[in-house]
VOBA-1610 file (N, C-alpha, C; in pm, whole numbers, padded with zeros to 5 digits, always signed):
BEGIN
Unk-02227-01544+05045Unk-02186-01486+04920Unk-02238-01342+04917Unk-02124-01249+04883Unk-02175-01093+04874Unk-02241-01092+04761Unk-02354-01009+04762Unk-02424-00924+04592Unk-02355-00799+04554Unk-02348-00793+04463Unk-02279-00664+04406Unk-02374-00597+04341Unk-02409-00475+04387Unk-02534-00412+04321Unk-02472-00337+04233Unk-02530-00251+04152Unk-02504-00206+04014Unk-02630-00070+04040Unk-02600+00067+04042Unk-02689+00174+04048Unk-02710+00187+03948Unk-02822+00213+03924Unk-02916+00236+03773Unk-02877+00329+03691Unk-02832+00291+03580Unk-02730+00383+03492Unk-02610+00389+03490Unk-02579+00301+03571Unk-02401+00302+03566Unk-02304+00243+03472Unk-02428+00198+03402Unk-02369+00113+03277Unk-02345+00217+03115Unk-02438+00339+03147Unk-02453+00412+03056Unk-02332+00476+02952Unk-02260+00584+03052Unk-02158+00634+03013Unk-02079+00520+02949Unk-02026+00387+03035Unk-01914+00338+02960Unk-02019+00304+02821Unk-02132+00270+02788Unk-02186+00210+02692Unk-02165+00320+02588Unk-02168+00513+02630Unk-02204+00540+02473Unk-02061+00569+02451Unk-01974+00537+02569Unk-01807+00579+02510Unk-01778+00469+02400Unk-01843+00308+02416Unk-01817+00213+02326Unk-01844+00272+02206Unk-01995+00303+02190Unk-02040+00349+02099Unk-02000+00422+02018Unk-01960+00526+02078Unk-01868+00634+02023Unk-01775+00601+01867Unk-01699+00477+01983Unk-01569+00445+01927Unk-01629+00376+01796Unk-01712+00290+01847Unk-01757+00239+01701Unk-01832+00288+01590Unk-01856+00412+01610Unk-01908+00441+01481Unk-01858+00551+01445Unk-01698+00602+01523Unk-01568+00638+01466Unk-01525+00545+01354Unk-01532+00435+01449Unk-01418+00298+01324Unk-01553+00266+01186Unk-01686+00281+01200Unk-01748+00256+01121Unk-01755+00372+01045Unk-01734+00498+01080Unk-01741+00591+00931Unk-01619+00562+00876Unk-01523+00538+00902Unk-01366+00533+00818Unk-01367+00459+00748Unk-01437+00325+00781Unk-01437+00203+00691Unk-01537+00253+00618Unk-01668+00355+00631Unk-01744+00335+00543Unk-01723+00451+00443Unk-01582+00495+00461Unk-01601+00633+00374Unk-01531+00629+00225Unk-01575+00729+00149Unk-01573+00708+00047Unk-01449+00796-00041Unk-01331+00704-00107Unk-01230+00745-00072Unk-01180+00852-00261Unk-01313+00832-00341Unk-01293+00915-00458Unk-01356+01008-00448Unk-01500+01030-00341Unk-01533+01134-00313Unk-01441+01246-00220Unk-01401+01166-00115Unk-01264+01221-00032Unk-01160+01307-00084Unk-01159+01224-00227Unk-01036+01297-00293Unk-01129+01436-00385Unk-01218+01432-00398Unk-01266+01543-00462Unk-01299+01690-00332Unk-01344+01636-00238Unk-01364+01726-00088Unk-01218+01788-00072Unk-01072+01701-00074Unk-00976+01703-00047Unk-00930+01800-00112Unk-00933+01812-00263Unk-00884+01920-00381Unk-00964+02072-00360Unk-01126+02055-00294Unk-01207+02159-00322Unk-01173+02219-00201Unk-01101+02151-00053Unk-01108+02230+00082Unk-00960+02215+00084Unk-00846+02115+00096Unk-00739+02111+00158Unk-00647+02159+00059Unk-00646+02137-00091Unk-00569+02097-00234Unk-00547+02218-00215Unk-00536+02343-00169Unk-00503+02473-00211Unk-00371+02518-00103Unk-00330+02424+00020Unk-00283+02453+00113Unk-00183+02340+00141Unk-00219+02175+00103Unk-00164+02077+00118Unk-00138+01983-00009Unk-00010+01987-00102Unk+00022+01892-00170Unk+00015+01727-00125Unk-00016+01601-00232Unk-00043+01491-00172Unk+00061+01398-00281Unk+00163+01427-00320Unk+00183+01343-00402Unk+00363+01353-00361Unk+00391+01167-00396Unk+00510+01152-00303Unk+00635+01226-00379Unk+00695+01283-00233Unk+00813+01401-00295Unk+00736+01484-00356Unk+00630+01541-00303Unk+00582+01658-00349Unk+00647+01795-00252Unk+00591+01907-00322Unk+00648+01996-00247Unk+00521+02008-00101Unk+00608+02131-00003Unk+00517+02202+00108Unk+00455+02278-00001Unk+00336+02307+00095Unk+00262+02417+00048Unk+00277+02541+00138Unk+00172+02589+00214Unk+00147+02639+00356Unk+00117+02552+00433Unk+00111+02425+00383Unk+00079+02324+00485Unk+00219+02140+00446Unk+00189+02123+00512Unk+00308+02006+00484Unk+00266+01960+00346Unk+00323+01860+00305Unk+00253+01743+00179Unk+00245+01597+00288Unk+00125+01592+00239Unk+00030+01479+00318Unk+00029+01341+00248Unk+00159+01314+00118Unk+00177+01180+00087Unk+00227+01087+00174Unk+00156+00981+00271Unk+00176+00912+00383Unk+00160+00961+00468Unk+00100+01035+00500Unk+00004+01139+00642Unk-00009+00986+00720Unk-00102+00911+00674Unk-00154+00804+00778Unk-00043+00694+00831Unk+00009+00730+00946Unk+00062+00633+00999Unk+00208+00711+01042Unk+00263+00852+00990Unk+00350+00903+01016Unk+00341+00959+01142Unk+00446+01039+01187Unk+00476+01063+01320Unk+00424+01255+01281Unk+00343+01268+01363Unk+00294+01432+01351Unk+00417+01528+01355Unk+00478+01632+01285Unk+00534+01702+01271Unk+00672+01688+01220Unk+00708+01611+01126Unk+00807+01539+01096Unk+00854+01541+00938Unk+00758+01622+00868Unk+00764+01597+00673Unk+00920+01719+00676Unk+01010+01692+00644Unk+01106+01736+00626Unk+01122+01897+00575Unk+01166+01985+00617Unk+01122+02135+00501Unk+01032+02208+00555Unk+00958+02109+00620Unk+00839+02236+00630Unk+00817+02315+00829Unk+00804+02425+00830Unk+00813+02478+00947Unk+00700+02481+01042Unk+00703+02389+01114Unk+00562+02331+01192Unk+00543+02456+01301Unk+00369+02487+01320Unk+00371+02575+01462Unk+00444+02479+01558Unk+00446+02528+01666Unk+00518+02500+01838Unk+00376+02457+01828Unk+00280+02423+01846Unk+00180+02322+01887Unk+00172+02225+01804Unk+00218+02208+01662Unk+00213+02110+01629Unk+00409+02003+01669Unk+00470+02102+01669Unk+00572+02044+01694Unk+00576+01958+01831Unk+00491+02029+01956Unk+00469+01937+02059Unk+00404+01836+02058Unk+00299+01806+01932Unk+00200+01695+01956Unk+00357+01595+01900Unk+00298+01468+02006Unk+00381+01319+01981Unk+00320+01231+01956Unk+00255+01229+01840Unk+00160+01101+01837Unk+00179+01070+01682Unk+00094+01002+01621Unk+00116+00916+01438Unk+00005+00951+01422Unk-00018+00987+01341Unk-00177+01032+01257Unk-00242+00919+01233Unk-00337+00870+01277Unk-00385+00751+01287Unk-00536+00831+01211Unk-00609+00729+01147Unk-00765+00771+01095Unk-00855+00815+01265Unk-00811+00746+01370Unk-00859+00805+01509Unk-00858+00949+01514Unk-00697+00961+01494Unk-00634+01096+01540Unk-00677+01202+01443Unk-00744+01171+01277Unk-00731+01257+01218Unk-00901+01312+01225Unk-00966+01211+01294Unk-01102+01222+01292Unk-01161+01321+01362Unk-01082+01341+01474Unk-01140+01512+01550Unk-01057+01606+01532Unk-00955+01588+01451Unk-00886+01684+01421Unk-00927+01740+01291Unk-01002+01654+01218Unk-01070+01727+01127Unk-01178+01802+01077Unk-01223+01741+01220Unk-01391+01849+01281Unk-01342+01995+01308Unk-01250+01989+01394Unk-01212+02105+01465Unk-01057+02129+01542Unk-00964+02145+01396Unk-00809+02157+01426Unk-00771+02243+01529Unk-00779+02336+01565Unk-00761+02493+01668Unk-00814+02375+01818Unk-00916+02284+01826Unk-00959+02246+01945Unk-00858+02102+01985Unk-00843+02071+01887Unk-00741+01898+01886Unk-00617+01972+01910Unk-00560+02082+01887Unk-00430+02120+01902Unk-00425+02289+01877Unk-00439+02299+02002Unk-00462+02453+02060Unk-00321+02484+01984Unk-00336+02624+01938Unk-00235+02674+01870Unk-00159+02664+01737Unk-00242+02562+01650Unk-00191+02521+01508Unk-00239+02650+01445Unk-00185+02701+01343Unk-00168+02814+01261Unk-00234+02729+01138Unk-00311+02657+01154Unk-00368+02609+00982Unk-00513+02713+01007Unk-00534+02762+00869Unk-00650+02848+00855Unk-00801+02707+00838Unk-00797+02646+00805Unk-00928+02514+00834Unk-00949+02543+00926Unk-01117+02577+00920Unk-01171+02556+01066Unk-01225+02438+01117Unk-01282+02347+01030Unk-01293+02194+01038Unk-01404+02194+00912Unk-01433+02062+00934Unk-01561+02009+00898Unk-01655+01959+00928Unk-01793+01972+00981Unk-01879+01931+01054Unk-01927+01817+01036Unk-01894+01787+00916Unk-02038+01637+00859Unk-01880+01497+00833Unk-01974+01396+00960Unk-01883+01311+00984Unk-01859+01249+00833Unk-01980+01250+00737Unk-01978+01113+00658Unk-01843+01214+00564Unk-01861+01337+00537Unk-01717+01393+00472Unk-01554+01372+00506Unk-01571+01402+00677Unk-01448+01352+00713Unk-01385+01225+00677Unk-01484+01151+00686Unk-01475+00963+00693Unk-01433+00986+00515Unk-01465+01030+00446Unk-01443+00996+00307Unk-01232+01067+00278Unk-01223+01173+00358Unk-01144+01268+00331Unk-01037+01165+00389Unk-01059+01112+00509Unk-00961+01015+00588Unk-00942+00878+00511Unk-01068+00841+00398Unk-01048+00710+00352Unk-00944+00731+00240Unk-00957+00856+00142Unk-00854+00929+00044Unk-00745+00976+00101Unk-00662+01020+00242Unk-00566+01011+00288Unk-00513+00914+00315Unk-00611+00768+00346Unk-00571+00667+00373Unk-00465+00556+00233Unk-00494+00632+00113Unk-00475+00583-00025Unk-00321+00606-00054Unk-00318+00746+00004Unk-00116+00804-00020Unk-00057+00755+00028Unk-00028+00643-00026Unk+00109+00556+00021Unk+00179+00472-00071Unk+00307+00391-00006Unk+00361+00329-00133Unk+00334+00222-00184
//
């Protein structure tokens, strides 16, 4: 019978990528979604309408952001970097994009430079998570 050795530390990396992930999925669940909406009005509310059949602003209207297809709100004129991203705004997707938009998608024309403090994002994503039908 062969042994399969294991070099010391090789377990590391995949361990803090787990990690990572989970305490991605644990700020979202733990965030706070009336504070969110107050962060939301004081940083985004000046650029992004949230209410359904609302108008564009300079930025799309973000009623059903979560779960839609990125670049798609009808009316409104997306940069060429956001028009190339193909993905659904998932609380994943919105989570480093809300640290640092210009780095998640080189070339977006939104003036946000992000937000640094996870437990804000997590609240901002739990109050985006609310606009729906």
């Amino acid at each position: 019978m062969s042994k399969t050795y294991v070099s010391r530390g090789s377990w590391l990396l995949p361990a803090l990528a787990a990690a990572a992930v989970l305490a991605a999925t644990a700020a979202h669940a733990g965030g706070d979604a009336k504070h969110g909406a107050e962060l939301f009005a004081d940083n985004c509310g000046d650029c992004h309408s949230v209410k359904e059949g609302g108008i564009n602003r300079k930025g799309p209207n973000l009623f059903g952001v979560v779960g839609r297809k990125s670049g798609s709100v009808p009316g409104f004129d997306y940069s060429d970097a956001n028009k190339a991203k193909d993905w659904v705004w998932t609380p994943e997707r919105l989570e480093p994009y809300l640290e640092a938009p210009k780095k998640v998608v080189p070339g977006t024309i939104m003036k946000f430079k992000g937000d640094p403090d996870p437990q804000e994002r997590a609240d901002i994503i739990a109050f985006l998570m609310t606009l729906h039908k």
